[in-house]
N, C-alpha and C positions, 0 to 999 in steps of 0.2 A: 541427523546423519552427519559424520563426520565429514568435512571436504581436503580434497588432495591438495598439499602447499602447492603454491604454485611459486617458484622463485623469481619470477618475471613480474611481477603484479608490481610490485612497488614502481618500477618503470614505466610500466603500462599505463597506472596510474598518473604517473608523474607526465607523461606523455599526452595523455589526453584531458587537462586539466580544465578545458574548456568544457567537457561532457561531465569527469566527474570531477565537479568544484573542490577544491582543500580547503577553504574558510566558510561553511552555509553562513556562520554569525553574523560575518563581514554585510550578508546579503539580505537580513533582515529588515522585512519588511519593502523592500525592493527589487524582490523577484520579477517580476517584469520587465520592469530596466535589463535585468539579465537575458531575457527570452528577446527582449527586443518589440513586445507588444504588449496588448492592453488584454488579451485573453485570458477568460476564467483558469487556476492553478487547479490542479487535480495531484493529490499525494497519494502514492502505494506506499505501507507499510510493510518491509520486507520484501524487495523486489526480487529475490533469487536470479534465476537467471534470464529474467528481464522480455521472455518471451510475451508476457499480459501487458506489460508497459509499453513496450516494442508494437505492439498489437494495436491495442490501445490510441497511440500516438499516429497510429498508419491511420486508422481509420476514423480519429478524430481528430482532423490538422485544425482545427480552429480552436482546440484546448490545449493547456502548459499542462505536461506530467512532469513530476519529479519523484521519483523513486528512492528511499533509504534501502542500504542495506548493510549489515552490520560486518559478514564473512567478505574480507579482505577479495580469496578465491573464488567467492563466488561471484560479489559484482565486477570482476574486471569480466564473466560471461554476459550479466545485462550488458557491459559496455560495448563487446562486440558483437551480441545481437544489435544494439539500438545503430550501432553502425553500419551494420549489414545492410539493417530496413533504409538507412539512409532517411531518420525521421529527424528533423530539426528542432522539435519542441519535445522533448527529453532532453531531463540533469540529474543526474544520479549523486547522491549522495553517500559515504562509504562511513557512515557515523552510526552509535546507537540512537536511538530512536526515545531513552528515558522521557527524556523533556522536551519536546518539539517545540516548546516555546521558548531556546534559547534559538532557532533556527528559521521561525515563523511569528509574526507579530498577530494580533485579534484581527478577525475578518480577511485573513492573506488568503485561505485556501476555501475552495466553492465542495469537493467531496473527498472524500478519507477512504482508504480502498484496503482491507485486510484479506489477503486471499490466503488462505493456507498454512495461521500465523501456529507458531507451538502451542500445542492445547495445556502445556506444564498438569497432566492429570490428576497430580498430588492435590490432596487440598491446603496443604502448608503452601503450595507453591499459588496461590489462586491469586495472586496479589504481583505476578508476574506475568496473567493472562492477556491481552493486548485489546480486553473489552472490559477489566475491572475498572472500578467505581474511577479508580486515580487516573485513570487514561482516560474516561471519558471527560473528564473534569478538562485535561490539556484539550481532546477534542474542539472542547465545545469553544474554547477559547479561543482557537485560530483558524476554526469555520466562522464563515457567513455566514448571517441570521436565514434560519430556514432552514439548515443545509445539515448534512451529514455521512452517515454512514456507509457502504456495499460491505457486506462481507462472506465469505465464501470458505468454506471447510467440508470437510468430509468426516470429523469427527463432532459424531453426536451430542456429546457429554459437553464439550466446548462450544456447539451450536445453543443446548438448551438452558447452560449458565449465561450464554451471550444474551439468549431472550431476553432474562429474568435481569439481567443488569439492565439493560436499558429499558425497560418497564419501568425496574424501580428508583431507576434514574431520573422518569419521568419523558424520555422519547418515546414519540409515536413509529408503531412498526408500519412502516407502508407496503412492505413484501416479506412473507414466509414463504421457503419454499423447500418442500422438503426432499423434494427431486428435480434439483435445476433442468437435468437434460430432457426429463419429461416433460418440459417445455417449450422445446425446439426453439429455443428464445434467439433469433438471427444474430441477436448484437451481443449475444456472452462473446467473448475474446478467453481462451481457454486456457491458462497455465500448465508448465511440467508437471509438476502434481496432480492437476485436474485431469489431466489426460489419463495420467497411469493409472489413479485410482478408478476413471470411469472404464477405461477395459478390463479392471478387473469385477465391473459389477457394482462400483461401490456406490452408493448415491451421492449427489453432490449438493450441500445444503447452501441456501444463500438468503438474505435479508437485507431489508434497506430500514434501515433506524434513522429518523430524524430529531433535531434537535429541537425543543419549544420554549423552552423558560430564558431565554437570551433577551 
């Protein structure tokens, strides 16, 4: 989906430089020092408008989130949600997401969070999906031993390729679920997406993939 310019952003950003950082590089590998504690790091991949991170960070104050997001317009919305909620441990970052190991050194982050990521449905395009072979590879690198994956979609096709990557990546699946809300799971935190698709009926799939060969 297209997003509306917003001509204010570059300011906004430049304004709030403390939420959303301008050098992640600078900060590698000493992310903490940043947060100001010793707390496990938690990364969304594509934070949109920052409503699950924002969530997320309310209700898990003794965890670091930091969120990427790549549209300009849309993370200065996480940045005033996370300001709204008034959560301290959120840092947004306004970067793509290719390489996360120019921005995260081995062992920085405790779990990796995909909620809603472009399913790119082409199969030319499969090599763009944000659970192919090449991404898991960065994954595994800048989790901690043991550690890994949430991820959360409503499109099936990109749920049942995500399976088969990380099978034959060699993670163990620790949650299938092929109707999150048929769950009533207390602690899901809901994204704008997840919302709109679940009033229209849609199911919402989610999976917890771990890492083992580290």
């Amino acid at each position: 989906m297209r997003q509306r310019n917003k001509p204010w952003a570059d300011d906004f950003i430049q304004e709030n430089a403390n939420l959303i950082v301008p050098d992640p590089a600078a900060h590698r590998g000493n992310w903490q020092a940043l947060f100001g504690n010793n707390n496990p790091i938690h990364l969304e991949i594509g934070t949109g408008k920052g409503q699950f991170i924002a969530g997320m960070a309310k209700q898990y104050p003794e965890i670091n989130f930091i969120g990427i997001e790549l549209a300009k317009s849309v993370i200065v919305n996480a940045a005033q949600k996370v300001l709204e909620e008034a959560v301290p441990n959120v840092i947004l970052l306004n970067q793509n997401a290719k390489d996360l190991r120019e921005f995260f050194q081995a062992n920085e982050i405790a779990t990796i969070y995909l909620n809603f990521s472009d399913p790119w449905p082409k199969t030319r395009h499969a090599k763009r999906r944000l659970t192919y072979r090449s991404f898991l590879e960065q994954y595994e690198e800048i989790l901690q031993d043991g550690k890994g994956i949430v991820q959360k979609t409503d499109n099936r096709a990109l749920f049942e390729f995500s399976l088969v990557s990380y099978s034959q990546y060699g993670m163990r699946l620790e949650e299938v679920s092929l109707d999150l809300h048929a769950l009533e799971d207390p602690e899901n935190v809901k994204t704008e997406y997840e919302e709109k698709f679940s009033a229209k009926g849609q199911p919402i799939y989610r999976c917890r993939a771990v890492f083992l060969n580290k």
